[in-house]
C-alpha positions as CSV (number, residue, x, y, z in Angstrom):
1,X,17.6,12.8,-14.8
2,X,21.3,12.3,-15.9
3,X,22.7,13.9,-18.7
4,X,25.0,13.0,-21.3
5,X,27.2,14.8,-23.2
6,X,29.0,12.6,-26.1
7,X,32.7,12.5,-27.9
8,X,33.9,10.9,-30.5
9,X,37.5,10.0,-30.1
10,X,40.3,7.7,-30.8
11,X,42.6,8.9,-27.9
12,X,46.0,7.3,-29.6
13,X,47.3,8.4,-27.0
14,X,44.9,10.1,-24.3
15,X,46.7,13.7,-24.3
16,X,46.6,17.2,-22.6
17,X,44.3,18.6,-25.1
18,X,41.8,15.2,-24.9
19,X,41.7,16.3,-21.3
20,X,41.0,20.1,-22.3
21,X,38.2,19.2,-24.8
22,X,36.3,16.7,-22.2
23,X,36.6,19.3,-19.4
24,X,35.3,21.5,-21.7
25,X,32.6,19.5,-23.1
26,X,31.1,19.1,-19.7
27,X,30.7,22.2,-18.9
28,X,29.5,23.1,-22.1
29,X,26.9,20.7,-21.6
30,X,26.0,20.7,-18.4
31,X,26.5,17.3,-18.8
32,X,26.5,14.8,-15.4
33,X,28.4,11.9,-17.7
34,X,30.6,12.1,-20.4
35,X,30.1,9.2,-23.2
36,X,33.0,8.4,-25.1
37,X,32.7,6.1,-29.2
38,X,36.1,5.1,-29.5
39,X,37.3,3.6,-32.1
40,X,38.9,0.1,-31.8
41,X,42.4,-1.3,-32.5
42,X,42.5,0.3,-36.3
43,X,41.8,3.8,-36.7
44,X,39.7,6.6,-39.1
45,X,43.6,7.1,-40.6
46,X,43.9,3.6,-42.1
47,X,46.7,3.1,-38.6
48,X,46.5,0.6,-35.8
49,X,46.4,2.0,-33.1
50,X,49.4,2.7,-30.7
51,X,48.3,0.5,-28.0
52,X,45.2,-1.4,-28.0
53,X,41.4,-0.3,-27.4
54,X,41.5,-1.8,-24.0
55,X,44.4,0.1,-22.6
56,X,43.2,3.3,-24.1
57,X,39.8,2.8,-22.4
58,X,41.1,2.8,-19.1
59,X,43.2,6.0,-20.4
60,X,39.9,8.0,-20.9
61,X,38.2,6.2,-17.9
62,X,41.0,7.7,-15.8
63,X,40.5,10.9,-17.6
64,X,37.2,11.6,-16.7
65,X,35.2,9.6,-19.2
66,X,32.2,7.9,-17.7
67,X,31.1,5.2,-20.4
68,X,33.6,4.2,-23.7
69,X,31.5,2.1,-26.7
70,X,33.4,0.7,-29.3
71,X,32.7,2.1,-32.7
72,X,33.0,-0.7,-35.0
73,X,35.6,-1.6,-37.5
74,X,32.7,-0.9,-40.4
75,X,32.6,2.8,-39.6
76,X,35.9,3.2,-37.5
77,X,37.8,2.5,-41.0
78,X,35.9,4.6,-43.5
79,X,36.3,7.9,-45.0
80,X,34.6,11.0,-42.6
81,X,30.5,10.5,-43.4
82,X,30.4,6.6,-43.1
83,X,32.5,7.2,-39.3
84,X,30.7,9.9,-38.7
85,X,27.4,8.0,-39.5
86,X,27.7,5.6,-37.2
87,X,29.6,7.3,-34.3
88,X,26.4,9.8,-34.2
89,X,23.9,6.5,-34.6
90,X,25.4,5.1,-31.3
91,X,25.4,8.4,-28.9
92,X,21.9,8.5,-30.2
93,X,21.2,5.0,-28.9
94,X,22.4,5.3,-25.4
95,X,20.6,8.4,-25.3
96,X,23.1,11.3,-25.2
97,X,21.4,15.1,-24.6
98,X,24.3,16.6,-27.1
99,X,27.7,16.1,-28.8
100,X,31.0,17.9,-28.2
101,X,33.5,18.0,-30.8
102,X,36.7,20.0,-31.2
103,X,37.3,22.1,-33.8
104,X,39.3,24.8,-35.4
105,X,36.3,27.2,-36.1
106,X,35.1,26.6,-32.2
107,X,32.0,28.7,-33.7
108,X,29.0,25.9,-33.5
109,X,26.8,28.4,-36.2
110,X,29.1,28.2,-38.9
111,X,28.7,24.6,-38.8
112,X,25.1,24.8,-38.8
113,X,25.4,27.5,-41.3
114,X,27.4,25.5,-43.4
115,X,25.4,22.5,-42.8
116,X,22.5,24.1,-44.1
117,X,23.5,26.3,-47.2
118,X,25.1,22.9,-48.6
119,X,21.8,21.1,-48.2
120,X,19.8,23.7,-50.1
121,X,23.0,23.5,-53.1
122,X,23.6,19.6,-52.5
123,X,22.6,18.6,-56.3
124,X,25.4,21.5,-57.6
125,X,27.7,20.7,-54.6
126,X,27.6,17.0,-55.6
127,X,28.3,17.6,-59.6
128,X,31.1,19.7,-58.7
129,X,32.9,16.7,-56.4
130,X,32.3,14.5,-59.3
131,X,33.6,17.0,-61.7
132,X,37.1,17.3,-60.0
133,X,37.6,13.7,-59.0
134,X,37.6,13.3,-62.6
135,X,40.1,15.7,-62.6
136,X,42.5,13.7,-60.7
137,X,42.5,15.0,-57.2
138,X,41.8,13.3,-53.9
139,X,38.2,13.3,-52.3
140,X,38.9,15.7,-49.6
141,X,40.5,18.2,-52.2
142,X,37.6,17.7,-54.3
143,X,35.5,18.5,-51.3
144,X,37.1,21.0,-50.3
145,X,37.2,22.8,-54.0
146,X,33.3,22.2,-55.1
147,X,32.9,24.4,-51.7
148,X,35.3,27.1,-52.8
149,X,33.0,26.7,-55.4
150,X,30.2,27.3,-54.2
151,X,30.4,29.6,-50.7
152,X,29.7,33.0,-51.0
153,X,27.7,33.9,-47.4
154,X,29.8,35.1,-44.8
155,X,30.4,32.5,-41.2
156,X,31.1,29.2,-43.5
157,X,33.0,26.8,-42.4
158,X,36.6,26.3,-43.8
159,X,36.3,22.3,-45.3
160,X,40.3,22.4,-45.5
161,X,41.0,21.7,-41.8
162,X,40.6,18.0,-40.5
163,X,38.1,18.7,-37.4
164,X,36.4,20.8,-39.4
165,X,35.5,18.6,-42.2
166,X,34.7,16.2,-39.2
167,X,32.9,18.3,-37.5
168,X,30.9,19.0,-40.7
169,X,30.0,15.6,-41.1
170,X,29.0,15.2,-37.3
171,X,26.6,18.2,-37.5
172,X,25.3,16.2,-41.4
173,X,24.8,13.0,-39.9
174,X,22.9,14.2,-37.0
175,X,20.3,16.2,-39.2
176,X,20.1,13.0,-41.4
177,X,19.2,10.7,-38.8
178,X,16.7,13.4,-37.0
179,X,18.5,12.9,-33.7
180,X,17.3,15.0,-31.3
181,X,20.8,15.5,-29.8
182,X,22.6,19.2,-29.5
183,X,25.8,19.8,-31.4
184,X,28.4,21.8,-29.4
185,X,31.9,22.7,-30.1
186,X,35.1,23.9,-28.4
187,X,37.9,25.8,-30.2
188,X,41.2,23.4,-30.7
189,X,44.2,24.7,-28.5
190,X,47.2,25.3,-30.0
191,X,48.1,21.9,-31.9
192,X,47.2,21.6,-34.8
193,X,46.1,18.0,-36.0
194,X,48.5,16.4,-38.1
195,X,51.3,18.5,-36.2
196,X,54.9,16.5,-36.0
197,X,56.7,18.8,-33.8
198,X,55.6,20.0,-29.9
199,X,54.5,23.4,-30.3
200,X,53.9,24.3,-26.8
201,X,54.9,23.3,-23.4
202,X,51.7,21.2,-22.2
203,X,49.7,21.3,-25.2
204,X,50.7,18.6,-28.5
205,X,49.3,16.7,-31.0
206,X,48.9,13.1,-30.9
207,X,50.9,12.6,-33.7
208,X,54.4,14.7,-32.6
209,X,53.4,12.4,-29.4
210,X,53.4,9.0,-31.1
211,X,56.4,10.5,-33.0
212,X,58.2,10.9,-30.4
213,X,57.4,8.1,-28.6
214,X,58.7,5.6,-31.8
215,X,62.2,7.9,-31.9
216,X,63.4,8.1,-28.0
217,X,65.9,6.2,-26.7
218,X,63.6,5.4,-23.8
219,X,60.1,5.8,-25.5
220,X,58.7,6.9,-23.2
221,X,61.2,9.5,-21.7
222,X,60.1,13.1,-23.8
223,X,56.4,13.0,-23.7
224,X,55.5,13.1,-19.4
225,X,54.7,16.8,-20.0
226,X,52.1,16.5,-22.6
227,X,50.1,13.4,-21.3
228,X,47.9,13.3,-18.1
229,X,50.0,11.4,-15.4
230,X,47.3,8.3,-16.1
231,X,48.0,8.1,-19.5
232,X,52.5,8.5,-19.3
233,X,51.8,5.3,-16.2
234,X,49.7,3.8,-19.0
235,X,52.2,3.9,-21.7
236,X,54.9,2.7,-19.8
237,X,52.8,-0.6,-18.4
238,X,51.9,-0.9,-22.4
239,X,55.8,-1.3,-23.4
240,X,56.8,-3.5,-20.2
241,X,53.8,-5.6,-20.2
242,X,53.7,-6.2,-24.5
243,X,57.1,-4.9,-25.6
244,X,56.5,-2.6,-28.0
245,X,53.9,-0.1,-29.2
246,X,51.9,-0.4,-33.0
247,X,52.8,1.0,-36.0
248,X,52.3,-0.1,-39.0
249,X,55.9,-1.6,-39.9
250,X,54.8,-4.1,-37.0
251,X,52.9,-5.2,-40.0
252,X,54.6,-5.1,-43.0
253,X,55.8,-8.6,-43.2
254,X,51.8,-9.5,-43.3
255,X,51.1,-7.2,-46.0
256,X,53.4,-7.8,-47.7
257,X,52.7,-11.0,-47.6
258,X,49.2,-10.5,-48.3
259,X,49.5,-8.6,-51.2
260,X,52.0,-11.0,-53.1
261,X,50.1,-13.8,-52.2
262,X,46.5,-12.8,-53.8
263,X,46.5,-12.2,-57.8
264,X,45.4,-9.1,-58.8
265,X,41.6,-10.7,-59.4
266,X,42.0,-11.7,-55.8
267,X,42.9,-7.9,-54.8
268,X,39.9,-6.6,-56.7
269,X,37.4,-8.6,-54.3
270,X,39.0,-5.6,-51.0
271,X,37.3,-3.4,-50.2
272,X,38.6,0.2,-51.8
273,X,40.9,-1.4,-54.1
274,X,39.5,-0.1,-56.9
275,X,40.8,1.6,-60.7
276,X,43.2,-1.4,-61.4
277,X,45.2,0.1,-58.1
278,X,46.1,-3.6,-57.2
279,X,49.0,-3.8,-59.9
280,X,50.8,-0.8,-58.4
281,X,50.2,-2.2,-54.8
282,X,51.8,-5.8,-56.1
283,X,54.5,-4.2,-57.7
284,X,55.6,-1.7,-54.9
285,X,55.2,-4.9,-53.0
286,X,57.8,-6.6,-54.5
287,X,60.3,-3.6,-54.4
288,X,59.8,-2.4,-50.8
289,X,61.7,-3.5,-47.9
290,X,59.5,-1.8,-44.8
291,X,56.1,-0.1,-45.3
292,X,57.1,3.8,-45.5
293,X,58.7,2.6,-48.8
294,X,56.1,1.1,-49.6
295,X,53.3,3.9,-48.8
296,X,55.9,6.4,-50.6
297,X,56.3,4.2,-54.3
298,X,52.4,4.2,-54.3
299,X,51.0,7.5,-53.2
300,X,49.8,9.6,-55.9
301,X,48.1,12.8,-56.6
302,X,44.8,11.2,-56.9
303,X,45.0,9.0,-53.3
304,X,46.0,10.7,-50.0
305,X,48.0,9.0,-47.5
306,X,45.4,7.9,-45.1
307,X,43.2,6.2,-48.4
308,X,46.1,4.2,-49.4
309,X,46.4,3.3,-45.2
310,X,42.7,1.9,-45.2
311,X,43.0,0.2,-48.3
312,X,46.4,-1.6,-46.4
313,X,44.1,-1.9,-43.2
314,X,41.7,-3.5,-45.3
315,X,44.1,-5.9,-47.4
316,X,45.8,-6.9,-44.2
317,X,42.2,-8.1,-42.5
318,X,40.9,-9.3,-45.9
319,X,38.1,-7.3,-45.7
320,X,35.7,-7.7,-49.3
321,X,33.6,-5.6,-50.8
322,X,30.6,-8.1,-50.0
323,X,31.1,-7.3,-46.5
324,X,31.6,-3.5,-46.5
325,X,29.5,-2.4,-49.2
326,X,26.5,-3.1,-47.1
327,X,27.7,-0.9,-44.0
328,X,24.1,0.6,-43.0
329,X,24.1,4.4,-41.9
330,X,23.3,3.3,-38.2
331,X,25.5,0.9,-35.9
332,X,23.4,-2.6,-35.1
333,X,25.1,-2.7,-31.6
334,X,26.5,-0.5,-28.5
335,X,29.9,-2.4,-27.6
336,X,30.8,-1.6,-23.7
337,X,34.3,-1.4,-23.3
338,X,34.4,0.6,-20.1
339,X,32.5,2.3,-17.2
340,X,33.6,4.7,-14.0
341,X,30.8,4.2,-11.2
342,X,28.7,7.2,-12.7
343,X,28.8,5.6,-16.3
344,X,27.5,2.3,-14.3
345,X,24.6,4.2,-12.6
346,X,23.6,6.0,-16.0
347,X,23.7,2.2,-18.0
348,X,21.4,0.7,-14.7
349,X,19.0,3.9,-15.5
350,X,18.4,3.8,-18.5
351,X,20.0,1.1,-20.7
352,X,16.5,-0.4,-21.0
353,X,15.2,2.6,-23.1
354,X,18.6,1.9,-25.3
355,X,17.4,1.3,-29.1
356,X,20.3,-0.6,-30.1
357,X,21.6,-4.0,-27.9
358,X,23.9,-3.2,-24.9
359,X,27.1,-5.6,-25.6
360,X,28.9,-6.1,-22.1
361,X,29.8,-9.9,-23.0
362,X,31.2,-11.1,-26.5
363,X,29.7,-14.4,-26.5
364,X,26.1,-13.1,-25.7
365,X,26.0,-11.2,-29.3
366,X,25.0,-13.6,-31.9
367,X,24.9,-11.5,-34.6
368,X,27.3,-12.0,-37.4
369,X,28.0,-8.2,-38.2
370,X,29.9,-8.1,-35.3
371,X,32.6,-10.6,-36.8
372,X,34.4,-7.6,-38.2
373,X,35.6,-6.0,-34.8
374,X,37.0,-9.6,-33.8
375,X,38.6,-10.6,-37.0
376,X,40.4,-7.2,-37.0
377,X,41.5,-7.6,-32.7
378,X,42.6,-10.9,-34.3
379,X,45.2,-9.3,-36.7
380,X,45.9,-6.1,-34.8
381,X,47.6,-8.8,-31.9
382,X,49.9,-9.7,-35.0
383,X,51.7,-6.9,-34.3
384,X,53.4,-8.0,-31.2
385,X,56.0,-10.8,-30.7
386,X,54.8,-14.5,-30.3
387,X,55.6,-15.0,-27.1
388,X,53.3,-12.6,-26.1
389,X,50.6,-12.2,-29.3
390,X,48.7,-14.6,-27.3
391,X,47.8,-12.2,-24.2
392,X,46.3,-9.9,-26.6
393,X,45.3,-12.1,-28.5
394,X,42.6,-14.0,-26.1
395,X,41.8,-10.6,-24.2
396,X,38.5,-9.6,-27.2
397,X,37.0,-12.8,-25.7
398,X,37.9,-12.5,-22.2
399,X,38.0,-9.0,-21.3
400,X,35.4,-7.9,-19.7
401,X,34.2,-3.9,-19.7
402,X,36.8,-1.9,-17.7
403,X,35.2,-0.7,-14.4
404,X,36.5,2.0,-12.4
405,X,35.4,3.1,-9.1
């Protein structure tokens, strides 16, 4: 029997410390495989991606990741429980034995722990997040608060750091859906998440990397000794073969566009435009000539960064209410983006005991839930120039999954 030891990534880009945490992850598990849900070209941040889904899956193919599924737009773009919902429904449906996340705590009790003291206090835990989003602060510091609130037993969790909270929410979702799979962690090394500088010789974060990819002179000159060698020959085949990497003032001119366009009314039909927010988006609109300004006239105390991004994401792929609202708990389909030869054998083995479809070939899916991932491949090629949009452009329906031997 092969077994499976699942991630959840986004690998924007594939760095040192992805390679640490797999490595890791493998042994932890005793795992034979390693199955990677990746998000696609738009990320959990409300971001697109720095290079596209395809490029990135032979990134962690290269890396020592055996199978990479596509988690789709509907949870890939959401706050932490909805992504973390359906990342957990799909390592469920190919089967994975356990799930290894990184976090800061490394300690996989605490999450249980945590997991299970906020179960037993959910009704109070749940009136006190109500209580101070009325107050006016964000959803995670609300979160992160009603638990202050609440946590008196010694080996919590700490709900203020960002793999935390996901980690939280992976360990939630997997007792909600009664998986049978086994939560494991490994301790972060020494970047910390949402770190903008290199804090160590080998070891960065992805964002001081995509940071310092968008500011070099050559971009990709100061980053060789914080990527595996696949991923720096990866990066530089991105920028000859496409010309440039994605960010989001690729974009702006869309959005921008978008957002002065549609009437307020219009707006209101987005999904997450909510609280008469569409008037401030318009009018920053109209006074902002690149999307930082933008982001920085309508960011307030109540909406972190990364909402006001996926509500962006959201306005630039006109995505409504109508179609997000309904976004199950479970993913309706396993999206193969890429195999090594091991990740082949295990899919021959047992894709047949899969409960959700196997998706190798677009044009074989004929449900319509799946329009969500294309219209959003659609608009993430925007970000390229025309010359070359098309490429990318054509590749959702062409591409087939990414085999290495």
């Amino acid at each position: 029997m092969m077994k499976a030891v699942g991630v959840i990534v986004e690998y924007n880009p594939f760095h040192n410390g992805h390679a640490y945490h797999l490595q890791a992850a493998k042994e932890t598990a005793h795992a034979d495989i390693a199955v990677a849900v990746m998000s696609g070209n738009f990320l959990q941040r409300g971001e697109p991606a720095l290079i596209s889904k395809w490029y990135r899956t032979k990134m962690a193919l290269l890396n020592g990741v055996d199978i990479v599924l596509e988690l789709p737009y509907r949870f890939a773009t959401q706050k932490a429980e909805t992504f973390a919902n359906g990342a957990i429904s799909i390592l469920d449906a190919i089967g994975c034995h356990s799930l290894c996340f990184g976090s800061e705590s490394g300690d996989i009790s605490s999450f249980l722990q945590t997991v299970d003291y906020l179960d037993r206090h959910k009704d109070r835990f749940d009136e006190n997040i109500k209580m101070n989003i009325k107050s006016g602060v964000s959803y995670p510091k609300a979160l992160s608060l009603s638990f202050q609130s609440l946590s008196s037993p010694e080996n919590l969790l700490s709900l203020e750091k960002p793999n935390n909270i996901l980690g939280f929410h992976y360990v939630k979702a997997l007792n909600r859906q009664n998986s049978s799979i086994i939560p494991l962690t490994v301790k972060r090394k020494n970047a910390d998440y949402h770190d903008e500088h290199f804090a160590t010789e080998t070891i960065a974060s992805a964002t001081s990397i995509r940071k310092a990819l968008f500011s070099a002179k050559e971009k990709n000159s100061s980053i060789e000794q914080y990527v595996p060698d696949a991923s720096s020959t990866l990066l530089k085949e991105y920028l000859a073969v496409y010309g440039n990497f994605h960010e989001w003032e690729n974009y702006w001119s869309y959005l921008r566009y978008r957002l002065l366009h549609n009437s307020p009314e219009e707006l209101r039909e987005i999904y997450e435009v909510e609280e008469g927010i569409e008037h401030r988006l318009i009018a920053a609109a109209l006074d902002s000539s690149n999307f930082k300004e933008f982001m920085q006239k309508i960011k307030t105390k109540r909406y972190t960064w990364t909402r006001l991004q996926r509500i962006c994401v959201h306005i630039l792929t006109n995505t409504k209410k109508a179609e997000m609202k309904s976004t199950p708990e479970k993913a309706a389909y396993l999206r193969l983006l890429g195999m090594t030869k091991n990740g082949k054998e295990y899919l021959n083995k047992y894709k047949s005991q899969f409960s959700l479809p196997l998706i190798s070939k677009l044009s074989a899916y004929k449900g319509n839930d799946i329009f969500l991932d294309i219209k959003a491949s659609r608009v993430y090629s925007f970000g390229l120039e025309n010359q070359i949009m098309d490429n990318l452009l054509r590749q959702e329906y062409k591409q087939p999954p990414i085999y290495i031997e």
